[in-house]
SENU-661679 format. One line per 3 residues: number of its first residue (from 1); their letters; for each residue x, y, z of N, C-alpha, C. Coordinates in steps of 0.1 Angstrom, whole numbers, always signed. Each point is the difference from the previous one (the first is absolute). Example, Ala and Ser with C-alpha at 12.3 -4.5 7.8 and 13.67 -1.06 7.14 Angstrom:
REM residues 2
1 = as = +132:-57:+78:-9:+12:+0:+9:+12:+0; -4:+11:-7:+9:+11:+0:-8:+11:+8
//
This chain:
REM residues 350
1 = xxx = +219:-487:-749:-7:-5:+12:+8:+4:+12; +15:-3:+1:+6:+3:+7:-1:+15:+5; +1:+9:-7:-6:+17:+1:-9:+5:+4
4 = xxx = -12:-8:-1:-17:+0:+5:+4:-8:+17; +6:-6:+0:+0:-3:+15:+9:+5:+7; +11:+10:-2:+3:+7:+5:-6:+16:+0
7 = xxx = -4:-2:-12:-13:+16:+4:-10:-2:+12; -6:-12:-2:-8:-3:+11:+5:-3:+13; +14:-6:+4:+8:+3:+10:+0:+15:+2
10 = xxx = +2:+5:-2:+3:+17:+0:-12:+6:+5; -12:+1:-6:-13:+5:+4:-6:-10:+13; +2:-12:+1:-3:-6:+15:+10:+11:+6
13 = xxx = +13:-1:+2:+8:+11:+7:-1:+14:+3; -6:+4:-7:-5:+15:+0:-11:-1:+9; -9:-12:-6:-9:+0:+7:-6:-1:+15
16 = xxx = +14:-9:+4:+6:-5:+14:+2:+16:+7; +9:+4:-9:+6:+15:+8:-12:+11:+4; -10:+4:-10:-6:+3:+0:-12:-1:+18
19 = xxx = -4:-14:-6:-5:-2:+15:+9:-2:+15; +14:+1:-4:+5:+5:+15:-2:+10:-1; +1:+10:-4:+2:+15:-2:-15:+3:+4
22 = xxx = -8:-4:-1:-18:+1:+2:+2:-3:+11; +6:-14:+12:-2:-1:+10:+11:+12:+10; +7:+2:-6:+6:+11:+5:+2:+14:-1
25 = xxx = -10:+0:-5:-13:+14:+2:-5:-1:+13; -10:-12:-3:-8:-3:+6:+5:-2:+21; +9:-4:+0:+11:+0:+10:+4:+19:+6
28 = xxx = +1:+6:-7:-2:+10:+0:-10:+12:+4; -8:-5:-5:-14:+4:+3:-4:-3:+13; +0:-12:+3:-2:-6:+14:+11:+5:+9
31 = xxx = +12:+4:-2:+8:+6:+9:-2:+14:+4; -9:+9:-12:-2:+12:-1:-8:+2:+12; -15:-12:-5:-13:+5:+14:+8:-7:+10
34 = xxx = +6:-6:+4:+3:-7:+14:+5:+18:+5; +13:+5:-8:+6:+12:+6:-15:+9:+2; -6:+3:-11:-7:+12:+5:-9:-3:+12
37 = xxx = -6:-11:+4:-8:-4:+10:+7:-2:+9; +14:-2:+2:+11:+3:+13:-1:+17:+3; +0:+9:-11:+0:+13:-2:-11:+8:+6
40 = xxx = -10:-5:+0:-16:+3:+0:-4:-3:+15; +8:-12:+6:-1:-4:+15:+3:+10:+4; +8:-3:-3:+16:+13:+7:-6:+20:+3
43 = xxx = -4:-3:-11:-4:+17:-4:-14:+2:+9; -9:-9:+2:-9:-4:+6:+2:+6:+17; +14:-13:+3:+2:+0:+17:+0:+16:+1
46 = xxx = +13:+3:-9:+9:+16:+6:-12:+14:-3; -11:-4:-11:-10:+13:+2:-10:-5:+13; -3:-10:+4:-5:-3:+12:+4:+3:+13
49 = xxx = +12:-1:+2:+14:+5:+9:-4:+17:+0; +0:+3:-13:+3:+15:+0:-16:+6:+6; -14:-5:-2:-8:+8:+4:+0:-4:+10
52 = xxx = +3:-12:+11:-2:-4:+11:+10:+11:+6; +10:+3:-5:+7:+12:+9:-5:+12:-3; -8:+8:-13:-4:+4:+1:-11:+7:+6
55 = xxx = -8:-12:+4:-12:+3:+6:+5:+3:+16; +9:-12:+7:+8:+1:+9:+4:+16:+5; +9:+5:-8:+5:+12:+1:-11:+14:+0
58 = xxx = -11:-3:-9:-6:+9:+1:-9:+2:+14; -5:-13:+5:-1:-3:+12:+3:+9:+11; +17:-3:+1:+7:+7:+7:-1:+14:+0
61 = xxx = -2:+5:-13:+6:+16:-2:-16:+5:+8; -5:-8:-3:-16:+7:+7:+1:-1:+15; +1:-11:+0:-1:-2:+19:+13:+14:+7
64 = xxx = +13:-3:-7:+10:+13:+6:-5:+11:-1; -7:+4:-14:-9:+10:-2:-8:+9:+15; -6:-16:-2:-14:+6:+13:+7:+1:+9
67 = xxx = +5:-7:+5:+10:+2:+16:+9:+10:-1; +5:+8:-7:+7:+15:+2:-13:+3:+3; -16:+4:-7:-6:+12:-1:-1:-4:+14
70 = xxx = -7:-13:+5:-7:-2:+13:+10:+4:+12; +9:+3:-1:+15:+4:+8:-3:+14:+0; -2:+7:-13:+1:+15:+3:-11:+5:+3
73 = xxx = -13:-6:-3:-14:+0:+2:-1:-3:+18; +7:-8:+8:-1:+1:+14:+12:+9:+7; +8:+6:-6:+3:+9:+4:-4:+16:-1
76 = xxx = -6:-1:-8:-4:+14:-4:-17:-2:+4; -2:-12:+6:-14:+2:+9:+4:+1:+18; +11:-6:+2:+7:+3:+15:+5:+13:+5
79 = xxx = +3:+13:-13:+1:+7:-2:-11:+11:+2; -14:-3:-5:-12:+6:-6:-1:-6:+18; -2:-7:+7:-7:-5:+12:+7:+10:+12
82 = xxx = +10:+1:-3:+8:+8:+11:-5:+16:-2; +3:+4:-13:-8:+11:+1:-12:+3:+3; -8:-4:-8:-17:-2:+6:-1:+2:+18
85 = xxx = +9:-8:+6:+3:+2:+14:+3:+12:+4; +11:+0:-5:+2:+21:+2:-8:+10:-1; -6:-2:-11:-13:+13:-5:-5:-7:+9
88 = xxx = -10:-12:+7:-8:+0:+12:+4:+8:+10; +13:-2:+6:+7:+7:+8:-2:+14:-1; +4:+9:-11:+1:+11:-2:-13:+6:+1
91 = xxx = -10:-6:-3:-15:+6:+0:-4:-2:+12; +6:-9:+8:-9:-2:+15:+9:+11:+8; +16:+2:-3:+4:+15:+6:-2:+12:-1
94 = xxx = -8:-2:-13:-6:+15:-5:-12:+3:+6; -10:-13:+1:-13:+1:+5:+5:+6:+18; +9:-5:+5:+3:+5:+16:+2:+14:-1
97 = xxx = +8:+4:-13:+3:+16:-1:-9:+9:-2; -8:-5:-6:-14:+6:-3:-6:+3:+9; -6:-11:+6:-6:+0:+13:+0:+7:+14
100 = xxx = +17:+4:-1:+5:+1:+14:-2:+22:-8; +2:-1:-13:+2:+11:-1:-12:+10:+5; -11:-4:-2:-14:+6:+3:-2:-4:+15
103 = xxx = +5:+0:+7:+4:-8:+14:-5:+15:+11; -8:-3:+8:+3:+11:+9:+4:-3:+14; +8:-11:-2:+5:-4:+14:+11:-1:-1
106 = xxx = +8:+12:+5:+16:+2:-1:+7:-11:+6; -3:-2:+14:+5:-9:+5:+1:-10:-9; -7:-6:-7:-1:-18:-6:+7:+7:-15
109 = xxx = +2:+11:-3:+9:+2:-13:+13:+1:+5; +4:+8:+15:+12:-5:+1:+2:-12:+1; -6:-7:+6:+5:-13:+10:+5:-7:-17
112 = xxx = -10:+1:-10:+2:-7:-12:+9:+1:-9; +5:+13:-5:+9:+6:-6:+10:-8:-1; +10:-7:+13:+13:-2:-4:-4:-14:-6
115 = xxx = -9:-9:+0:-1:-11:-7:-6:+1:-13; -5:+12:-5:-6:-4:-11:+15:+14:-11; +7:+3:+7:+13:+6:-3:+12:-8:-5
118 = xxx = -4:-15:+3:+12:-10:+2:+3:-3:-14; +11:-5:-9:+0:-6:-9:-8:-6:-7; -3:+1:-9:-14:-13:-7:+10:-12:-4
121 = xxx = -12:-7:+2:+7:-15:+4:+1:-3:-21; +9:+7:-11:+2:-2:-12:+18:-8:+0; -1:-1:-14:+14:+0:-7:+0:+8:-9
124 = xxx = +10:+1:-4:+7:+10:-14:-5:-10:-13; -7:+4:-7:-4:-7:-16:+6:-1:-13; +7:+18:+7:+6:+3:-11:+11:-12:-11
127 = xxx = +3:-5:+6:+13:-10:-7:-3:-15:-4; -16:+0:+8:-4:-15:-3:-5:+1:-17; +1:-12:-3:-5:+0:-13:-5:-15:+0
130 = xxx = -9:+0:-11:-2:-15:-4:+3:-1:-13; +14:-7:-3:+4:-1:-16:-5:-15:-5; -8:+0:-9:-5:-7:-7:+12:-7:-9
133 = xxx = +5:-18:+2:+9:-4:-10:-2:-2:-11; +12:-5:-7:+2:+0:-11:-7:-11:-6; -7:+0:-14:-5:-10:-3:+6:-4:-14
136 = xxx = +6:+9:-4:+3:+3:-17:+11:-15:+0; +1:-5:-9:+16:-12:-2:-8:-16:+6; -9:+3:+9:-5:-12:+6:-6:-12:-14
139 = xxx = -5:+1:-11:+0:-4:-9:+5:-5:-12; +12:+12:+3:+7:-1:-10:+10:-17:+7; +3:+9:+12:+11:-14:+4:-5:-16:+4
142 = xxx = -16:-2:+0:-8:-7:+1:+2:-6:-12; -1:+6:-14:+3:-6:-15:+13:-3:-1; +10:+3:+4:+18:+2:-2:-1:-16:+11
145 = xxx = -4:+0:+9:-1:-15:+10:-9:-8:-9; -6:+0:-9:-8:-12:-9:+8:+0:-9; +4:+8:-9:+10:-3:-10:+16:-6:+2
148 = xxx = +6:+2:+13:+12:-4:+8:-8:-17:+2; -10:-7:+9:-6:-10:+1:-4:-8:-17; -4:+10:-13:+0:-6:-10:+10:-11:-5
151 = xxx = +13:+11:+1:+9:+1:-3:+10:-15:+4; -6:+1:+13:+4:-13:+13:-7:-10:-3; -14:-1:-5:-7:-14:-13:+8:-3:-7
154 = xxx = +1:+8:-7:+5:-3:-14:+16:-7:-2; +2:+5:+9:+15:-10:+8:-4:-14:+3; -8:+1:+11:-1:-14:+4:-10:-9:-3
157 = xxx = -12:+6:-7:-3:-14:-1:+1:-6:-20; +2:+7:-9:+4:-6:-10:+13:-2:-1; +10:+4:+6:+16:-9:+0:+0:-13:-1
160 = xxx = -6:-7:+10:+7:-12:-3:-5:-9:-11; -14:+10:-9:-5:-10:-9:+6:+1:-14; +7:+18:+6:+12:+3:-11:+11:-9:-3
163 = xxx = +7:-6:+13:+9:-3:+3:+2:-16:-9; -14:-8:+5:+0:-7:-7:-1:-4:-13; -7:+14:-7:+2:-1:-13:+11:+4:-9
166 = xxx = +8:+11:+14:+16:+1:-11:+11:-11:+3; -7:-8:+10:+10:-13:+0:+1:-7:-12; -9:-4:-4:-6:-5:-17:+13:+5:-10
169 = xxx = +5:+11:+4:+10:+3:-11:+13:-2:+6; +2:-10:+12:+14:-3:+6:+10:-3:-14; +11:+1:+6:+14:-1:-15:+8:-9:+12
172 = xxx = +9:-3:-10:+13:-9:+9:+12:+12:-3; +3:+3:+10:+9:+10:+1:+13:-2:+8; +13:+2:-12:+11:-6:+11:+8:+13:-4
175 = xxx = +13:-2:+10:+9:+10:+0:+13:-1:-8; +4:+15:-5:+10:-1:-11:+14:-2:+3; +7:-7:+3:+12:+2:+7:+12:+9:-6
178 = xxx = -7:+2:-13:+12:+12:-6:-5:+15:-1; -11:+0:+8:-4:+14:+9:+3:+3:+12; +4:-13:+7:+3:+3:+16:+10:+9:+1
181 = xxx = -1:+5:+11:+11:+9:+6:+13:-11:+6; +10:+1:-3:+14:-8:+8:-4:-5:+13; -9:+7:+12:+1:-7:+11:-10:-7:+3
184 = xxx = -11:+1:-9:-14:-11:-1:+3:-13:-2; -5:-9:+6:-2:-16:-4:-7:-2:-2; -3:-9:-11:-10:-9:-4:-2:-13:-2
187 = xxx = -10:-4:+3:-1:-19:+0:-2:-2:-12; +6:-14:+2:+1:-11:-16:-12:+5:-8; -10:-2:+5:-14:+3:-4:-8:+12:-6
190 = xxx = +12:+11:+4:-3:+13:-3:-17:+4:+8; +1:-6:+9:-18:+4:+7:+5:+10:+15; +17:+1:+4:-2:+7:+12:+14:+7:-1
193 = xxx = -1:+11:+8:+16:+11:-2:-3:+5:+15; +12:-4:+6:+7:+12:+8:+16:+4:+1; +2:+12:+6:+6:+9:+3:+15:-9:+5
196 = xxx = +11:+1:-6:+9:-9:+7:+13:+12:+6; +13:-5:+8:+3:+6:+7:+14:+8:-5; +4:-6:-12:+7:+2:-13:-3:+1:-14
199 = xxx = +8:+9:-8:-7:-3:-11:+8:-10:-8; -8:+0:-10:+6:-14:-5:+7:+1:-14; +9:-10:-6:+7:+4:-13:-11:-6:-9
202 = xxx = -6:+11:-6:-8:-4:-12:+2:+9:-12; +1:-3:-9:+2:+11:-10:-7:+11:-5; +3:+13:-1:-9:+9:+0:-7:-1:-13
205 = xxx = -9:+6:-5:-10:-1:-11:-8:+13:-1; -4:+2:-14:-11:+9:+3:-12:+5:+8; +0:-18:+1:-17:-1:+6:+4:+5:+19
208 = xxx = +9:-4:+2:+2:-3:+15:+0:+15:+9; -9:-5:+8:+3:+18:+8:+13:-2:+12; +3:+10:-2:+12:+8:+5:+2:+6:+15
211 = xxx = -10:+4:+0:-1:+13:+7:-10:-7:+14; -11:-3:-2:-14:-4:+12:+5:-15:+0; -6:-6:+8:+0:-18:+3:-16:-3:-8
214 = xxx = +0:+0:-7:-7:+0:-12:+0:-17:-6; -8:-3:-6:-9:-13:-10:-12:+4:-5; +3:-2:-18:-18:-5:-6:+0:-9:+0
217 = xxx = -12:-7:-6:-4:-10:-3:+4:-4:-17; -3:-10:-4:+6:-3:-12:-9:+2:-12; -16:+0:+7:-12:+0:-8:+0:+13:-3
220 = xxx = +0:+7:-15:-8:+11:-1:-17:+4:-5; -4:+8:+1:-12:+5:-3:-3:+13:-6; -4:-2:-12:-9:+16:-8:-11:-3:-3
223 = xxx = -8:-6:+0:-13:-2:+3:-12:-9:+9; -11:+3:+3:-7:-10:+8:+0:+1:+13; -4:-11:+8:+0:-1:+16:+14:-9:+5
226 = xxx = +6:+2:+13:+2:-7:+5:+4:-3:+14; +1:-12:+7:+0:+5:+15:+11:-12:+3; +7:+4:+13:+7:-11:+4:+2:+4:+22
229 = xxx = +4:-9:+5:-1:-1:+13:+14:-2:+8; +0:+10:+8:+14:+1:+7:+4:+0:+12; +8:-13:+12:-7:+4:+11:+17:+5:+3
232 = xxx = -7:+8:+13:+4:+11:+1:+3:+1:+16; -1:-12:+8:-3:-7:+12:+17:-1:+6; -6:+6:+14:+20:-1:+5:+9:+12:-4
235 = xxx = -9:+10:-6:+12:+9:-3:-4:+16:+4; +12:+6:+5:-1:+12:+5:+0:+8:-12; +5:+1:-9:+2:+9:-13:-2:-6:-15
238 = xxx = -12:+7:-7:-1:-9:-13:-6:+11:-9; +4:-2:-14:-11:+6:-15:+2:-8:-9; -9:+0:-2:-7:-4:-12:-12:+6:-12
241 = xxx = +3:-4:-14:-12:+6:-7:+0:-3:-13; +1:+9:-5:+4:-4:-18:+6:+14:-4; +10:-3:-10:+10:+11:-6:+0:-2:-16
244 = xxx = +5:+13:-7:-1:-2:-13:+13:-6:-4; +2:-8:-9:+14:-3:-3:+10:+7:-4; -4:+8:-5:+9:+16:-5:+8:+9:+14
247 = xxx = -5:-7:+11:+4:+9:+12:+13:-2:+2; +12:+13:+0:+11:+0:+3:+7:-8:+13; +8:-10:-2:+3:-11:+7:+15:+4:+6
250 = xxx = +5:+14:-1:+9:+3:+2:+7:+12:+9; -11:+8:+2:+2:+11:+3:-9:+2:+13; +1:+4:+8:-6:+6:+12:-19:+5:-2
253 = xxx = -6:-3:+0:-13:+2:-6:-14:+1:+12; -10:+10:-5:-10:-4:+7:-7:-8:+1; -7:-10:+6:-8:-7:+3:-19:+5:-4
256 = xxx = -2:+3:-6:-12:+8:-3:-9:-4:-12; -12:+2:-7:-4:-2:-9:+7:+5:-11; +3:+15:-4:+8:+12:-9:+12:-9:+1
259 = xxx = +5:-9:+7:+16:-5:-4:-5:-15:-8; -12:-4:+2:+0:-12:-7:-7:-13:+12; +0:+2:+11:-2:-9:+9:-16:+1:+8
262 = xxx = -5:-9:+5:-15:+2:+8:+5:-13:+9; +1:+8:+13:+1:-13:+10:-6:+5:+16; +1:-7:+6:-4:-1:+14:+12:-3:+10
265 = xxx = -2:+0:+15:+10:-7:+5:+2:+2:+11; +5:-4:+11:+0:+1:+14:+16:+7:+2; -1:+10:+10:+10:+5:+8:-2:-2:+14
268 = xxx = +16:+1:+5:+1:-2:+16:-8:-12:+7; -4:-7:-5:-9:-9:+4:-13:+0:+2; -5:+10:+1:-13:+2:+1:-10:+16:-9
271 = xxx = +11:+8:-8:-3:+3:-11:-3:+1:-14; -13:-1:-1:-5:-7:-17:+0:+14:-10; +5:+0:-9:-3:+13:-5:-2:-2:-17
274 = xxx = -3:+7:-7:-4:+0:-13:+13:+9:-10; +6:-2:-7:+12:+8:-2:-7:+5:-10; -11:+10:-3:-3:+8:-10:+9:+18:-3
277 = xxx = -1:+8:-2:+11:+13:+0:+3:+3:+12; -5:-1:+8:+3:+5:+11:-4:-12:+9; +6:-9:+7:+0:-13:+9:-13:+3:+11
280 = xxx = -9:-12:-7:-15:+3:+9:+1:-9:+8; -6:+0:+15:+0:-13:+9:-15:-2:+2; +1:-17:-3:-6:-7:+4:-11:-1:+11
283 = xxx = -14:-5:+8:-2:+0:+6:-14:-17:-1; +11:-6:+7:-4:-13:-2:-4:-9:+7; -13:-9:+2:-5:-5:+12:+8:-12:+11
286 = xxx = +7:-10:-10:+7:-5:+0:+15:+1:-6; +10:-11:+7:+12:+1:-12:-2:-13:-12; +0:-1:-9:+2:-9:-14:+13:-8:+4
289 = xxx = -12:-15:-2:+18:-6:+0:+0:-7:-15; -7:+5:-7:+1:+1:-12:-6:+12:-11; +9:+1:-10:-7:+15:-8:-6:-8:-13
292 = xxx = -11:+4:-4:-4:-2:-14:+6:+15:-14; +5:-3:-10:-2:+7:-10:-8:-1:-10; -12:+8:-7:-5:+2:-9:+5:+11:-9
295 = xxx = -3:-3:-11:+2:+10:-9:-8:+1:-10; -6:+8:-6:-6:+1:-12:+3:+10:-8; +6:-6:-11:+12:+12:-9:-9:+6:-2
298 = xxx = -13:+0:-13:-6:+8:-9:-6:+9:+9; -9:-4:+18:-4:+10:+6:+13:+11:+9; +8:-8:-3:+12:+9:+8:-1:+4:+13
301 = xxx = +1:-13:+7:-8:-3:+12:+13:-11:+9; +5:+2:+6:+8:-10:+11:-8:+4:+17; -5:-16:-1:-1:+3:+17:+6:-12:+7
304 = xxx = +0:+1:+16:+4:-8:+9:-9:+1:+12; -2:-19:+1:-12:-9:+7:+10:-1:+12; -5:-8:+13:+2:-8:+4:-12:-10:+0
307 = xxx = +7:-13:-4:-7:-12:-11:-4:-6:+15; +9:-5:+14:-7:+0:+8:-13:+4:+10; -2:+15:-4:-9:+3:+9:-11:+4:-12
310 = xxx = +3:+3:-12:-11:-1:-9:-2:+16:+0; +12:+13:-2:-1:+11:+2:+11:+8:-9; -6:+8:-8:+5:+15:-6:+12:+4:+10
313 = xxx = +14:+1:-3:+8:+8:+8:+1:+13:-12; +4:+2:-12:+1:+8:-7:+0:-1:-9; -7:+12:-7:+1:-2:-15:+5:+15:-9
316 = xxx = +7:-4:-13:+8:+11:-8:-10:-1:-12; -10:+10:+1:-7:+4:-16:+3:+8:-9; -4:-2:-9:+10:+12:-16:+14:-2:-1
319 = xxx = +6:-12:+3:+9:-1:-8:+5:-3:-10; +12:+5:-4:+4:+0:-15:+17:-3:+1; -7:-15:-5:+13:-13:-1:+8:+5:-10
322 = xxx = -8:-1:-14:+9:+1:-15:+4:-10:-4; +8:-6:+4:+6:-11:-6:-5:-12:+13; +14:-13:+1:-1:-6:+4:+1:+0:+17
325 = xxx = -3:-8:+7:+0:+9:+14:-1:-21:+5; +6:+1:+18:+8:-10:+1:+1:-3:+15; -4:-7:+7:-3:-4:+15:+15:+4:+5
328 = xxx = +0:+8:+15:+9:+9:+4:+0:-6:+15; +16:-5:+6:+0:-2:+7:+10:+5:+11; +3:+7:+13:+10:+2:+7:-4:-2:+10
331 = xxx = +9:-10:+9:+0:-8:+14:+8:+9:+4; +4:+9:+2:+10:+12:+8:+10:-10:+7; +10:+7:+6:+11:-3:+10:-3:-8:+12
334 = xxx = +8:-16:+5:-3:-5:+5:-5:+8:+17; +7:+5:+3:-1:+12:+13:+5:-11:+14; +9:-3:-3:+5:-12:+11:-5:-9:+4
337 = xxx = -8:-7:-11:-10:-11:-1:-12:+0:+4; -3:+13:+4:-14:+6:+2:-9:-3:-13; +2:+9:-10:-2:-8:-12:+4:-8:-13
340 = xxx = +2:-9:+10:+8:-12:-11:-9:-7:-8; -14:-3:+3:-11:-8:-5:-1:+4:-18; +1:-6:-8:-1:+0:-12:-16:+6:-4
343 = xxx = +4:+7:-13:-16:-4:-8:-3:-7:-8; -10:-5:+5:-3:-15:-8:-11:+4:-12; +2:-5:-13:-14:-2:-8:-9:-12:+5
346 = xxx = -9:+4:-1:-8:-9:+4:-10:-5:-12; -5:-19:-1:-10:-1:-5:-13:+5:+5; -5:+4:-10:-15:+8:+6:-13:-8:+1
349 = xx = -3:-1:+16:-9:-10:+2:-15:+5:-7; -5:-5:-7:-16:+7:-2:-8:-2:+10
//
């Protein structure tokens, strides 16, 4: 008996599991259509966007169209009017020459002669021209302005519905202190680092960089999504991003994707730049007083929000992590308290 009620303990259990695993399908399912009907809005606005500029631009290309021809079309009739005037001219001095020639009144041919001898009242034609402009490219650059405007949709108005859905994969993300660089501080909390004005006696380690004012995070990642929020407020010099853990902690190194790193970051105070092979800058509506990180390992995808204004600053596509890869942080050098303001982790508000 005892064995029959434990078998039947066991199959209620199965049974139990079973129907969570049904409702969380089902939970699934419902999260699938909610995304693709966010998807389907979305895709909706920005092909709506695109023929309204479309239509827009081609608009234009016709209207500039017409107004060159109607430009060269009244000049080359101002042209045609003046002449027409001349040949009047010329035929009413020929009809005098005519006339006077079969003349048998000497007197009135001389008296006439020196006025109908005078200059004709012409210009020179030779050099006038009417060049017809260019119309070739007006089209093309009409399509290159709707696809640049696509382009500018597809930025703004599905970001922030992105934004909130990569919030959904926020992490608690703290700092490693046996990666810091000697002259970094960090709080009790491991939520904030800056730049201090000495370095400090800590023992060196493998993990610890050397060389940059450098910190990871403690969290690693080789698979899945994750995002976390960093403000970034008060400070003249900052990077941040995610790095592979394998990255040499020791040596003089590039900052780049090919070395292991995908970050962002402000220079001189008011330059934002993207540190891909060759250092791209930024061009940004506002400044961030906070940065968002996303990541999605399997699509190999790191971008950067600002969570405030609900906007795309950059994104790194095709990349290839490998292994484990690790929130990257450098507050740079205080600069005489110019930039003393810490980076803070932040809880991420949904």
């Amino acid at each position: 008996m005892a064995e029959l009620g434990k078998t039947e303990a066991k199959i209620e259990q199965m049974i139990q599991e079973r129907r969570s695993k049904i409702q969380e399908f089902r939970r699934s399912v419902e999260v699938s259509r909610d995304n693709a009907d966010r998807e389907i809005t979305a895709s909706i606005q920005v092909f709506t966007k695109l023929k309204e500029a479309v239509e827009r631009n081609q608009a234009e290309v016709i209207e500039t169209t017409e107004e060159k021809h109607k430009t060269t079309e009244k000049q080359a009739e101002g042209f045609i009017k003046e002449l027409e005037e001349e040949i009047s001219e010329l035929k009413k001095r020929s009809a005098e020459l005519e006339q006077l020639s079969h003349s048998e009144d000497h007197l009135n041919l001389v008296q006439n002669c020196p006025s109908l001898n005078a200059p004709l009242p012409t210009k020179n034609w030779t050099e006038v021209r009417v060049c017809p402009p260019s119309y070739e490219g007006t089209g093309r650059a009409a399509f290159a302005q709707s696809m640049e405007m696509l382009q500018h949709e597809m930025k703004e108005l599905p970001t922030e519905r992105e934004l909130k859905i990569f919030q959904q994969y926020a992490v608690d993300v703290t700092l490693d202190p046996e990666t810091a660089h000697r002259q970094l501080i960090l709080s009790e909390d491991g939520k904030q680092v800056h730049c201090g004005l000495e370095r400090r006696n800590v023992p060196d380690n493998p993990k610890r960089f050397s060389d940059r004012i450098c910190v990871l995070g403690k969290e690693m990642f080789s698979s899945g999504r994750f995002y976390f929020e960093v403000q970034v407020k008060g400070k003249t010099d900052w990077v941040l991003g995610v790095a592979r853990e394998s990255v040499d902690r020791k040596k003089v190194f590039s900052f780049n994707p090919r070395s292991g790193y995908w970050r962002i970051g402000l220079r001189n105070a008011n330059v934002y730049c993207a540190f891909t092979e060759s250092q791209f800058t930024l061009s940004l509506k506002s400044r961030p007083e906070k940065v968002g990180v996303f990541v999605d390992y399997e699509e190999g995808l790191v971008s950067f929000y600002d969570p405030d204004a609900g906007s795309l600053i950059y994104s790194y596509t095709g990349c290839y992590f490998r292994r484990n890869i690790l929130p990257f942080f450098f507050p740079a050098v205080d600069q005489n308290g110019t930039n003393s303001a810490p980076l803070i982790i932040c809880p991420v508000d949904h």
